[in-house]
C-alpha positions in Angstrom: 87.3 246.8 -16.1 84.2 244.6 -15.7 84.7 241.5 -12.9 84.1 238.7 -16.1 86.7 240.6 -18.3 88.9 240.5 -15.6 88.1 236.9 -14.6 88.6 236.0 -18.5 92.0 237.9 -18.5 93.4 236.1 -15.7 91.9 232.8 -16.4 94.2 233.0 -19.7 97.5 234.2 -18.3 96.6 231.6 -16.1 96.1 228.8 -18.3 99.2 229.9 -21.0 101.1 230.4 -17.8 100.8 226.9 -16.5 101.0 225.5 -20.0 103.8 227.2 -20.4 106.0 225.9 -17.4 104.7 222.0 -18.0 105.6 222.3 -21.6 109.1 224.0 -20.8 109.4 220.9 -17.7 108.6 218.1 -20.3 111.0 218.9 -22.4 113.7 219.5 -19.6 113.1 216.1 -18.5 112.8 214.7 -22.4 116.1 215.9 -23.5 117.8 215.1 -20.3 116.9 211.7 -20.9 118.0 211.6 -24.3 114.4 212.3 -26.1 112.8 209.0 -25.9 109.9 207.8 -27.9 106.1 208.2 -26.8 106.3 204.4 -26.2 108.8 205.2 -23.4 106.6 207.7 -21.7 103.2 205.9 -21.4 102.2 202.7 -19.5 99.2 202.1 -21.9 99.2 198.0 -22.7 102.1 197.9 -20.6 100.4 198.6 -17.0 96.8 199.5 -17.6 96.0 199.7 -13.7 99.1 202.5 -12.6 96.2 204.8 -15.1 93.7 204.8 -12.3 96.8 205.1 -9.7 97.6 208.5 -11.6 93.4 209.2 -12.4 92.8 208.9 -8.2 94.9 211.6 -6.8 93.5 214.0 -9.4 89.9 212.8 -8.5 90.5 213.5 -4.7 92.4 217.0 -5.2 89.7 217.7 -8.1 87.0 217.0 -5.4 88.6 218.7 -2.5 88.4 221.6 -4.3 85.1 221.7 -5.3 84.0 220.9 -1.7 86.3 224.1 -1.1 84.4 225.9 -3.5 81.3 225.1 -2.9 81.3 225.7 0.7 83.0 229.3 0.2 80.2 230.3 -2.0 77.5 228.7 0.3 79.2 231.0 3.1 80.0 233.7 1.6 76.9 235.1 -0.6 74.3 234.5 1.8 76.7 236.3 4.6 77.2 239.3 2.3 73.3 239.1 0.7 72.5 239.6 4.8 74.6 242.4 4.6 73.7 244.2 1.6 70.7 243.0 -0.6 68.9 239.2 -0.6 68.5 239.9 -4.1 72.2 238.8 -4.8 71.7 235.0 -4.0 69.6 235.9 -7.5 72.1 237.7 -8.8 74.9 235.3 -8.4 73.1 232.2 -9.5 71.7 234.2 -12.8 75.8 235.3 -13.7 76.9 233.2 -16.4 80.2 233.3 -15.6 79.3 231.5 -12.0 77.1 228.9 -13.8 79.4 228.0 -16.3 82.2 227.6 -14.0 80.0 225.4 -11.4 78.5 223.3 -14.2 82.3 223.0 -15.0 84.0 222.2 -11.8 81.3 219.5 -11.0 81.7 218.0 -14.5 85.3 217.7 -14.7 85.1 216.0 -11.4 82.9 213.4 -12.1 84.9 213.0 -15.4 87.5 212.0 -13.5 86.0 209.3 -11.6 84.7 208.5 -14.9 87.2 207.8 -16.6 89.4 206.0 -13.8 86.1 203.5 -13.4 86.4 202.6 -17.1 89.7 202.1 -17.0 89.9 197.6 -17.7 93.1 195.4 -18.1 92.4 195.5 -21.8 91.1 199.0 -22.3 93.0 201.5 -22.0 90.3 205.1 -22.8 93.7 207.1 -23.5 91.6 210.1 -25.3 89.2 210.1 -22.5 92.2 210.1 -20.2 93.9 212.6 -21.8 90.4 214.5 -21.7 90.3 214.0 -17.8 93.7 215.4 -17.4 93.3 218.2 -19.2 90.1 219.1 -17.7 91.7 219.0 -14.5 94.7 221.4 -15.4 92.3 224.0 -16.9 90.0 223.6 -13.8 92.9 223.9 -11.4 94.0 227.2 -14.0 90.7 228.7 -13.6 90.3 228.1 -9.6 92.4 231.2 -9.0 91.1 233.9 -11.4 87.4 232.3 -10.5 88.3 233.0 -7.0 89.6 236.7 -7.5 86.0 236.3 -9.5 83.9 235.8 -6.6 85.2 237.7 -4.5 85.0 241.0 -6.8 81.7 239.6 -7.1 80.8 240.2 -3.3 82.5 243.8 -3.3 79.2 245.9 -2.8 80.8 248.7 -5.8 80.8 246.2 -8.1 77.0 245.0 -7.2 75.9 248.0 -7.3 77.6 248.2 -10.9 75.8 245.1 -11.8 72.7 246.5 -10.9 72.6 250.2 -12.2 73.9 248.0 -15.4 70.7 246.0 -15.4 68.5 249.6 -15.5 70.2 250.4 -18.2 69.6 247.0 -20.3 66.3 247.2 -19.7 66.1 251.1 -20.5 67.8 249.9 -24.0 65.1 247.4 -24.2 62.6 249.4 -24.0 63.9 251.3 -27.0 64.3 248.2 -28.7 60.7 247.5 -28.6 61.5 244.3 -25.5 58.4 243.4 -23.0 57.2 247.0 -21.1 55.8 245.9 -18.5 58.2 243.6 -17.8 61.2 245.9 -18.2 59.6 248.3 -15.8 58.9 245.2 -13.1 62.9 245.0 -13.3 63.2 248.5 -13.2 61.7 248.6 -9.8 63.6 245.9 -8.4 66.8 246.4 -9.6 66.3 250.3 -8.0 64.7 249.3 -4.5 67.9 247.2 -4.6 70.2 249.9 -4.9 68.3 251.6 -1.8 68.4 248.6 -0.1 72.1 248.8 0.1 72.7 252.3 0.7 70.8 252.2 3.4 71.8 249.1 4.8 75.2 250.9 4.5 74.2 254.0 6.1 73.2 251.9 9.2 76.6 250.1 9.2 78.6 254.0 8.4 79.9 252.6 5.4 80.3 256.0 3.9 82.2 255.2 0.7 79.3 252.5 -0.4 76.5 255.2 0.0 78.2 257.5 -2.0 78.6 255.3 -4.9 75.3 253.9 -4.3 73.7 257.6 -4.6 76.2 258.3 -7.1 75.2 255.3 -9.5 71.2 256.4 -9.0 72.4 259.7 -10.3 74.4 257.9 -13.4 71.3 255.5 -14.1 69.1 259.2 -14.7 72.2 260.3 -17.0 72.1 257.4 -19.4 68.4 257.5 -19.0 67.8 261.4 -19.8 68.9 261.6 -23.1 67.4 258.2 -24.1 63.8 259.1 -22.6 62.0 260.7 -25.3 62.8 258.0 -27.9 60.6 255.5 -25.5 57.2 254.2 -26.3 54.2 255.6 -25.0 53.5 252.4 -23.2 57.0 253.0 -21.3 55.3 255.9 -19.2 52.6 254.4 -17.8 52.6 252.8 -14.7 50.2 251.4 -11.8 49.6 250.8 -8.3 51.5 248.1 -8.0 54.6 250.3 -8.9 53.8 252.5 -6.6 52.6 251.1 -3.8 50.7 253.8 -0.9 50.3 256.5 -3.6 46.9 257.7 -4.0 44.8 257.0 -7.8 45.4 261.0 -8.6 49.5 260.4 -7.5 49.9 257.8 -10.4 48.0 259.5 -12.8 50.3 263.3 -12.6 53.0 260.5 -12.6 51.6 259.4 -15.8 50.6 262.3 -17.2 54.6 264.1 -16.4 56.2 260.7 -17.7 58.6 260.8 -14.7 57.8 257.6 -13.2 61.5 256.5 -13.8 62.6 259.9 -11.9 60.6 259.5 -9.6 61.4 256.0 -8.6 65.4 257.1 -8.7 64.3 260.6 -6.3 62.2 258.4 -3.7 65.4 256.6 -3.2 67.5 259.4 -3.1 64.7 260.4 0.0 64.4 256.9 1.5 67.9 257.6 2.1 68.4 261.4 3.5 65.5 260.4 5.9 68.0 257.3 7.2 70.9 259.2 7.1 70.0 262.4 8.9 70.4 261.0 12.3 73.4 258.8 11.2 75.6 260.3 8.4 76.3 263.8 7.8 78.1 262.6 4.5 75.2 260.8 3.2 73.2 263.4 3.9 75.8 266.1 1.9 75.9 263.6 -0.8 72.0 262.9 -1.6 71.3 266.8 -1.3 74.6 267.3 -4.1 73.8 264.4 -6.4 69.7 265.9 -6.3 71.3 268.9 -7.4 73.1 267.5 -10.3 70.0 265.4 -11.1 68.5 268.6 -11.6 70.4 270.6 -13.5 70.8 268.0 -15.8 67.1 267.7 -16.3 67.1 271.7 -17.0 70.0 271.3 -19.7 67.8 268.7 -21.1 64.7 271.2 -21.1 63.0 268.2 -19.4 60.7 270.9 -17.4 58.5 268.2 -15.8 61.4 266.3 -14.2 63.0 269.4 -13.0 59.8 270.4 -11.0 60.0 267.0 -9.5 63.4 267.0 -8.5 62.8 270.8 -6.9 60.0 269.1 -5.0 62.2 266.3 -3.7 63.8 268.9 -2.3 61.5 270.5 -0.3 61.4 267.1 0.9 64.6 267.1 2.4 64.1 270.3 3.9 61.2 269.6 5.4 62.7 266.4 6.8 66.1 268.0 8.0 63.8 270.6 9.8 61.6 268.1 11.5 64.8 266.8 13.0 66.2 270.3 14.0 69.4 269.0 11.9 71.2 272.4 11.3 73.8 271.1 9.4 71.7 269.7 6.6 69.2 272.7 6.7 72.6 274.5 6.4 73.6 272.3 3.3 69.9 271.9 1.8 70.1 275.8 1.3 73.3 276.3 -0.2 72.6 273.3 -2.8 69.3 275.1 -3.6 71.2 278.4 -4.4 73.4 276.9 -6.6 70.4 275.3 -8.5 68.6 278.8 -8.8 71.9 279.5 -10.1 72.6 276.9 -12.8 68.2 276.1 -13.6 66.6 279.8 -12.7 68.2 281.3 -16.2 65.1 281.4 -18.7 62.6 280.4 -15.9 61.3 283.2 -13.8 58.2 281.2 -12.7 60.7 279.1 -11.1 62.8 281.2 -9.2 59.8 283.2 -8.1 58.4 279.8 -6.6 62.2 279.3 -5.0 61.3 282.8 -3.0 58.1 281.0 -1.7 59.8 278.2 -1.0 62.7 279.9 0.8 60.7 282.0 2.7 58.4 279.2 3.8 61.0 276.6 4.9 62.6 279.9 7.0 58.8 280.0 8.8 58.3 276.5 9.2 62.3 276.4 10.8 61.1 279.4 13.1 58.3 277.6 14.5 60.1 274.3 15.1 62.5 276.4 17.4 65.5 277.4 15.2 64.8 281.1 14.5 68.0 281.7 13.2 67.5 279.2 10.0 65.8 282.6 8.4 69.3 284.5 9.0 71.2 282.1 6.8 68.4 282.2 4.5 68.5 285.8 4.3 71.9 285.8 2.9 71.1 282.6 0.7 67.9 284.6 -0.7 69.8 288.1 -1.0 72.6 285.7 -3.4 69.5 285.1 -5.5 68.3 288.3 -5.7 71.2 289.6 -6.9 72.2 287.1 -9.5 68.7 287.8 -10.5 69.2 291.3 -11.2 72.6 291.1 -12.7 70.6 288.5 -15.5 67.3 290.9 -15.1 65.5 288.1 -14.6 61.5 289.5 -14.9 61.9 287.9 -11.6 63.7 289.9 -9.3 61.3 292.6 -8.0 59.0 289.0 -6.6 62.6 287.6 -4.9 63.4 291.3 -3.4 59.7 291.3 -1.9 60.9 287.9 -0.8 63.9 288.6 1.4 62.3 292.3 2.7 59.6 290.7 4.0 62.5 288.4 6.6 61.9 290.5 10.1 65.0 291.9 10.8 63.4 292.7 14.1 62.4 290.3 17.5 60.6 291.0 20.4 61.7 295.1 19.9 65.3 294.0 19.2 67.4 294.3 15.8 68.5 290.8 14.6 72.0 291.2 13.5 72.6 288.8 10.6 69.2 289.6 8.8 69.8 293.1 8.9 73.3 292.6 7.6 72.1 290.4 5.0 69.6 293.3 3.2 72.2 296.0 4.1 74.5 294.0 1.3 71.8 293.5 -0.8 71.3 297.7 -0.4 75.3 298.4 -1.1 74.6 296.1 -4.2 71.7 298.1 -5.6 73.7 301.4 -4.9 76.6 299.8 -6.7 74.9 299.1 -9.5 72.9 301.9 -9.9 69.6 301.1 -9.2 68.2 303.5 -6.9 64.3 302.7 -6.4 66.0 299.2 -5.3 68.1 300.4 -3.1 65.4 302.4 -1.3 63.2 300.0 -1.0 65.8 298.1 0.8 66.2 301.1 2.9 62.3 301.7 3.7 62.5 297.7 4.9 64.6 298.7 7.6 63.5 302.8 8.4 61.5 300.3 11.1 64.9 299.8 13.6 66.5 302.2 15.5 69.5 304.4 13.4 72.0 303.5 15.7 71.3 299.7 15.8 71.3 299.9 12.3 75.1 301.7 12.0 76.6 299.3 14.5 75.2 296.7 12.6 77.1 298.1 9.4 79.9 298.9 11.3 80.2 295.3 12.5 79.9 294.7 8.1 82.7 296.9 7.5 85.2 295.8 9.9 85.0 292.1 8.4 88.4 291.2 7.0 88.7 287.6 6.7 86.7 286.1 3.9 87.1 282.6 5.6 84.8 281.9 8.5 87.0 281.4 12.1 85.4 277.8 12.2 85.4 274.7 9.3 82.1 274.8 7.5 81.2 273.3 4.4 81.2 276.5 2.7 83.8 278.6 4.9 83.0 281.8 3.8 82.1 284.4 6.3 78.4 285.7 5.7 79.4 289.1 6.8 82.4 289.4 4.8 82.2 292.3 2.2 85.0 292.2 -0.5 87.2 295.7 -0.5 86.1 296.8 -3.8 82.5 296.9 -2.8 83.1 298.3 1.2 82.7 301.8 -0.5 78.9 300.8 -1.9 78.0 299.3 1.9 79.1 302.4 3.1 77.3 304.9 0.6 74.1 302.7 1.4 74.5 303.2 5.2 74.8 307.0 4.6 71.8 307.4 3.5 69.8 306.6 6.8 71.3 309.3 8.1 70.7 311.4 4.9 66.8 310.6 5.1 66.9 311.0 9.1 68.3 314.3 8.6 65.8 315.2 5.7 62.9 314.1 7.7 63.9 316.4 10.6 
């Protein structure tokens, strides 16, 4: 439920409430003094000055409050607007809600004073006094729920609410034919806002505010997808000023793709992994999973463009995670990208054959920054590909097996382990599932290492029992581990080095 609806909610229960009691209290004190007439209960003609005597005390309380108020909000939103976004002076002063609650509070006050100054010995303003009074009870009603209000209003989930709200107002706008340009400007703001605070809360390890920050950029792409094509042309074209450091030809592929929106949301999404990698491991988790989802809701969509973006985001955050030798996020970024070859590679073997570039150049580029053994997780990661590839005969496949063959299971003279272990699965696969000139291709990639380094190594494979890795890792299964139905596959594969070495001689 929104903050006003609940403000609204409790402002009546508030207000029936208190009516309630008084009512039930009056009448308490009526019939237990025998239900006298209204000319009993009012000192109007009879003592026109005990009016402002009962007037004054509600001016004072009715002022001492709004001093109260007034010096909570001056303390409070530009404390949390330091803390979160500047923008939400703005955003609090723009709320109707706040306004007419201010413009209220200051009214009924003066109302008060008002009516107590016109108060003569001869005039008695009994409708403006019963206006007064009743001003003050519903003010005095509302002060609660508009304090519960406010301070919902300062909780950074429901700002950042506000705000992915706002992109989607002036995403409807568009449709509806509002001002272009200026429902972009907003656009911008109300987005470089939601970075703003995620990484303002990265820097504080405010873990659950990033993740709904990054999770509401990732909603604000979801109401926008499906709406995108029904936007005018106008909608896609941008300039410098919205992109501020990109070069002429930038803006115009930006124009020409129509992703300007995506690309705004993505450039966030990055802003971010680069300020969490030193800081938060969870943020970092959380930008590379909500960039997959982006994704493969851009490939149900069939919004090809987008996609292609998003994928090159991601080789963004590899290339960032590498530059800081973070192994954990390398670790992640991997995974995440098998999972979208997985869920976006069906259909588009153009793609997947660039994700075997990609993966092969991100394991080079690792290598020479000093972390060799990125290309053995990669191995395994790519060897997943290849054989989801196969099992869909994807017309890519023969490009990704190139791809993971050409991984040197061999350094300075010496067998590396893991990369050989990772193509002897991918071999006990092809001899599984029949296909033969596959299998001994996989074979021919490692006739290079010595036969007995290459049975220990598949001895090692086969004596793998526990699917789950002996430390915690985000994914926890063992590389190495070869499920039992399949041992007898690994094993036919590994006979057949010492088939060919005994053929040869």
């Amino acid at each position: 439920m929104h903050s006003r609806q609940r403000f609204i909610r409790g402002l009546l229960l508030a207000g029936f409430g208190f009516a309630a009691f008084f009512v039930l209290e009056f009448l308490f004190e009526w019939n237990r003094l025998g239900q006298p007439d209204i000319t009993s209960m009012t000192w109007v003609a009879k003592n026109n000055p005990k009016l402002v005597d009962v007037l004054s005390p509600m001016a004072r309380a009715y002022n001492n409050v709004l001093a109260m108020l007034l010096a909570t909000i001056g303390l409070a939103i530009p404390l949390t607007a330091n803390m979160h976004t500047p923008k939400l002076i703005e955003m609090f002063l723009r709320d109707r809600t706040n306004q007419v609650m201010l413009f209220l509070c200051a009214f009924g006050a003066a109302n008060v004073l008002f009516v107590a100054w016109m108060v003569g010995p001869d005039f008695p303003p009994i409708w403006a006094i019963r206006l007064a009074v009743f001003g003050v009870l519903l003010g005095w009603a509302a002060l609660i729920p508009y304090f519960f209000y406010v301070v919902r209003f300062l909780d950074p989930s429901d700002i950042l609410r506000r705000l992915k709200d706002q992109v989607c107002e002036q995403v409807d706008r568009g449709l509806d034919g509002g001002d272009t340009e200026e429902c972009q400007d907003i656009v911008h703001e109300r987005l470089q806002q939601i970075g703003t605070i995620v990484l303002k809360s990265i820097d504080r390890a405010d873990r659950g505010v990033v993740q709904e920050g990054i999770w509401a950029l990732k909603q604000i792409l979801d109401y926008y997808g499906p709406k995108k094509a029904s936007l005018p042309a106008a909608w896609y074209k941008v300039d410098r000023k919205d992109f501020v450091g990109l070069s002429a030809e930038a803006i115009e592929i930006i124009n020409e793709d129509r992703t300007w929106l995506e690309h705004k949301v993505l450039h966030q999404l990055y802003v971010a992994y680069q300020g969490g990698l030193p800081k938060s491991p969870d943020a970092v988790s959380s930008i590379s999973d909500a960039t997959r989802v982006i994704a493969l809701h851009m490939a149900e969509r069939g919004d090809e463009r987008a996609l292609v973006l998003a994928v090159r985001f991601f080789n963004n955050f590899l290339r960032e995670a590498i530059k800081r030798k973070d192994v954990h996020a390398i670790y992640d970024l991997f995974y995440q990208y098998r999972l979208i070859a997985r869920d976006c590679g069906e259909g588009r073997p153009e793609l997947l054959k660039q994700f075997g570039n990609y993966f092969r150049h991100y394991a080079q580029t690792a290598a020479q920054n000093g972390m060799p053994f990125v290309a053995q997780f990669v191995s395994f990661d790519l060897g997943w590909i290849v054989r989801r590839a196969y099992e869909s005969k994807s017309p890519a496949a023969s490009k990704l097996l190139d791809d993971v063959l050409v991984i040197d299971h061999l350094a300075y003279g010496k067998i590396v382990a893991m990369v050989a272990k990772a193509k002897i699965l991918l071999g006990g696969f092809f001899v599984e599932s029949g296909l033969k000139d596959e299998a001994e291709r996989v074979r021919k990639s490692l006739s290079n290492a010595p036969a007995a380094e290459i049975a220990a190594v598949g001895q090692d494979l086969m004596e793998v029992e526990e699917r789950c890795f002996w430390e915690v890792t985000d994914r926890q299964v063992n590389f190495e581990w070869v499920a039992p139905e399949r041992k007898q596959s690994v094993k036919a594969f590994l006979e057949s080095f010492s088939s060919a070495s005994s053929s040869s001689t």
